[in-house]
C-alpha positions, -999 to 999 in steps of 0.1 A, spaced: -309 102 161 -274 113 165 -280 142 191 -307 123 207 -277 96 217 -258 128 225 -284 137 247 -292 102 262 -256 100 275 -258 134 289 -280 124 314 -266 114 345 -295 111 363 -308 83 346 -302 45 353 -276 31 330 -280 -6 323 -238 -5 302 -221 0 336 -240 -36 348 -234 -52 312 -197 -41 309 -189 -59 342 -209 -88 330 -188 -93 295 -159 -86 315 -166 -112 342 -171 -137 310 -137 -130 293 -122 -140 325 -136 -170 335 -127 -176 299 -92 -172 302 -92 -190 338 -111 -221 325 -85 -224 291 -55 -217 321 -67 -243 339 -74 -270 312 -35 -258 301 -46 -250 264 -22 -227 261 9 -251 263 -10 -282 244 -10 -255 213 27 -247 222 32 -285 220 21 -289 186 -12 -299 189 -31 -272 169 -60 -281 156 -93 -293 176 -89 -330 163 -57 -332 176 -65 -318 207 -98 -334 216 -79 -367 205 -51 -367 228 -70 -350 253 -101 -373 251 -121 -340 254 -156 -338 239 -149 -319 200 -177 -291 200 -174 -273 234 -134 -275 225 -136 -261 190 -162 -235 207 -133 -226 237 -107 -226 213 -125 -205 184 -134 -180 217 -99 -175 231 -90 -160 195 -99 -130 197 -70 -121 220 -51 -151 229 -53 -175 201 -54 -170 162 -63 -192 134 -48 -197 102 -56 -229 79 -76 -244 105 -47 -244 129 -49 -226 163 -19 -202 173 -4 -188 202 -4 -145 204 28 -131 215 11 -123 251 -6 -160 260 31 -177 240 51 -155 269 26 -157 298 1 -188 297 27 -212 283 36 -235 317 72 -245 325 79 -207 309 104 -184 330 75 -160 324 47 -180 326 23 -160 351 -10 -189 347 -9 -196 386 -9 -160 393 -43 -156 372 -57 -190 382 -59 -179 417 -66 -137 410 -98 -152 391 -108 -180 412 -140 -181 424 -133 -196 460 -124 -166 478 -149 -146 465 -173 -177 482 -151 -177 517 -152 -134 513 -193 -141 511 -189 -161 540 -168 -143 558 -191 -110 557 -222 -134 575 -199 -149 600 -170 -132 606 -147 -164 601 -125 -170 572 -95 -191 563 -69 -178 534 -32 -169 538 -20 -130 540 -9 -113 508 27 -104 527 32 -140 539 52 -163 521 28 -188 509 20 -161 486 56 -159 474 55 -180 436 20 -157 429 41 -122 434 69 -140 415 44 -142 388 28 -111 392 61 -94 389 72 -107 358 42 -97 339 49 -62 354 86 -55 347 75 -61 307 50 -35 311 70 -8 295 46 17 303 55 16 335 89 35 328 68 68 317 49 64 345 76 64 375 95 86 355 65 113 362 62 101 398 96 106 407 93 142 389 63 148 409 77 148 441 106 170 426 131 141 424 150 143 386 157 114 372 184 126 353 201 146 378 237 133 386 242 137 420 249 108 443 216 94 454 207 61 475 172 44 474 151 20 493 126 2 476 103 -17 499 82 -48 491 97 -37 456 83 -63 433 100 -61 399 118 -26 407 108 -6 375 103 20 398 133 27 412 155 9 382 143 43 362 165 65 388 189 41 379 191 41 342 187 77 340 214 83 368 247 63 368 251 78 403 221 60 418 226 34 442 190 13 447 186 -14 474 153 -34 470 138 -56 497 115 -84 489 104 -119 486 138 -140 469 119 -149 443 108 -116 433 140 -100 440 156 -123 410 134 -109 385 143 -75 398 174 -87 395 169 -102 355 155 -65 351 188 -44 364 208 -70 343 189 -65 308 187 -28 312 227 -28 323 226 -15 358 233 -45 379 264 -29 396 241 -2 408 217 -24 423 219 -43 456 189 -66 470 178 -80 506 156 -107 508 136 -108 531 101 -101 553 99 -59 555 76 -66 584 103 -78 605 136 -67 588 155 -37 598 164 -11 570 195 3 585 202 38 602 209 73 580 215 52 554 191 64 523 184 99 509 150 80 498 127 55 506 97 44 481 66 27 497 51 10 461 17 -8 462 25 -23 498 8 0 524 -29 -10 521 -25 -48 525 -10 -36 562 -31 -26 592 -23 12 606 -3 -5 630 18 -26 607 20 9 590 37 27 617 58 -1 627 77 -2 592 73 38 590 92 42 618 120 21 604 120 39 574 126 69 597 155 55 611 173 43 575 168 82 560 192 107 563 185 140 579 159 158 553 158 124 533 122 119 517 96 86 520 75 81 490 43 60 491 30 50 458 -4 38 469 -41 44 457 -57 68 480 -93 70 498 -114 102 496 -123 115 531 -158 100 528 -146 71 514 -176 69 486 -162 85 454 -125 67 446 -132 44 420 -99 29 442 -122 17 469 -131 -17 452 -94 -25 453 -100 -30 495 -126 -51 486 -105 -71 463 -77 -71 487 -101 -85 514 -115 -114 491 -88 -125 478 -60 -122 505 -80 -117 535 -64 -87 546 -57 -70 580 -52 -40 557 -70 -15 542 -77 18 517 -66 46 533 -74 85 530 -50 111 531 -58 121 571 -49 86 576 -18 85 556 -6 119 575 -15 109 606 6 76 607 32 100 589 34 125 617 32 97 646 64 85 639 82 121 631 76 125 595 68 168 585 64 185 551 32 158 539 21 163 510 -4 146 484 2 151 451 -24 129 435 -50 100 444 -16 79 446 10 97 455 23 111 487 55 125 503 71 136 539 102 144 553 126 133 579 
């Protein structure tokens, strides 16, 4: 039995009915969490009211399909003990409201349904109403999102290895100044930092999401080597030979290739002579029908209705070399580099 499984999975030429199943259980365990997000369960339990008699009671909610929602959110949100229902560390920090780190209306909206129904539409009739991700409607959501990721620790490994990759070292001493565009919580660039006392990172961002880069800089003990802009990077200008580099983070595909090359050529300007742009940003094969990374356009159209878009490498060095940029290079499916 056991080598026939061996041989069963070997197969690739054979339908396989897990890949529709695991996106089906998936899709369940979120509209879980979304439904107990949106009923607020989360912050009832932090309140006190723990067990499903006490929270059917003072939520005049029908007992079963409460006990069953409750009883499903424990195997990673909730746990039980004496009949009691608790909060994990993860839904006490996130999904508890009136929280400096509560991120519920960032997942209420990344897992509502409505988009997806105006995408659908949008595909038949071309028309569609939904705010930009760059605009500033979407301001509190990317204040949310960026909490969740500065405690992502894994991060720090991560842009460690990214800023080795394009032969930056992160604990070299030397005097070095960094833009961070549409920087988010700044884990990127805060590495350099830490590592470096003689790195001096400017970040450029929404105000809301510059203060939690700024709570970061502050816990890690680097505020004095950290300055922040707030601000639209569409629209902002970035200075002249000011920065030896300039780091392009998860920002380029919701722009079109215009957009691009606008706030390309500003990053031009702000680099010194021989300073380096860095764009952290999944990237399309040629085809554009083997990246895995290619439903993240389609995500970025549904939710955000984008003017944006995944883009291959020929893409990426083209709007590179339009506005000066030499020496670009991929180094991975998300990582590319050029010089001034």
């Amino acid at each position: 039995m056991t080598l026939f499984v061996k041989d069963q999975e070997k197969d690739k030429s054979k339908p396989d009915p897990d890949q529709v199943f695991e996106l089906v259980y998936n899709g369940w365990r979120a509209h879980i969490l979304k439904t107990a997000v949106q009923l607020d369960v989360f912050t009832i339990v932090a309140n006190g009211l723990r067990t499903v008699e006490k929270i059917a009671s003072a939520k005049n909610w029908a007992r079963r399909p409460t006990r069953v929602l409750l009883d499903g959110l424990c195997p990673l949100f909730l746990s039980k003990k004496g009949g009691e229902y608790l909060l994990t560390p993860t839904s006490e920090t996130f999904l508890v409201r009136n929280k400096r780190t509560y991120a519920g209306d960032s997942l209420r909206y990344f897992l509502s349904c409505d988009p997806w129904e105006q995408f659908a539409e949008c595909i038949k009739t071309g028309q569609r109403k939904i705010p930009e991700a760059c605009s500033a409607e979407f301001g509190a959501l990317w204040e949310q999102d960026a909490t969740m990721e500065s405690m992502r620790m894994s991060r720090i490994t991560e842009s460690i290895e990214m800023w080795r990759t394009v032969r930056i070292d992160p604990d070299a001493k030397q005097d070095i100044r960094v833009l961070d565009l549409a920087s988010g919580c700044g884990i990127k660039s805060l590495v350099l930092a830490k590592n470096n006392p003689n790195a001096d990172i400017t970040f450029i961002d929404w105000v809301g999401v510059l203060e939690v880069a700024k709570r970061l800089a502050d816990e890690w003990g680097i505020l004095n080597q950290v300055s922040f802009r707030p601000g639209d990077i569409a629209t902002m200008d970035y200075g002249d030979c000011e920065f030896d580099i300039v780091l392009l983070g998860q920002i380029t595909y919701h722009l079109n290739i215009v957009q691009n090359k606008s706030i390309l050529r500003r990053v031009y300007r702000s680099l010194k002579p021989g300073g380096l742009v860095v764009i952290n940003a999944p990237i399309a094969d040629e085809k554009r029908c083997k990246s895995g990374a290619l439903m993240l356009a389609v995500v970025l159209f549904a939710l955000f209705g984008e003017k944006g878009d995944l883009y291959t490498f020929s893409e990426y060095k083209g709007m590179l070399e339009d506005v000066g940029f030499s020496e670009v290079t991929k180094h991975s499916e998300s990582l590319i580099s050029a010089r001034k």
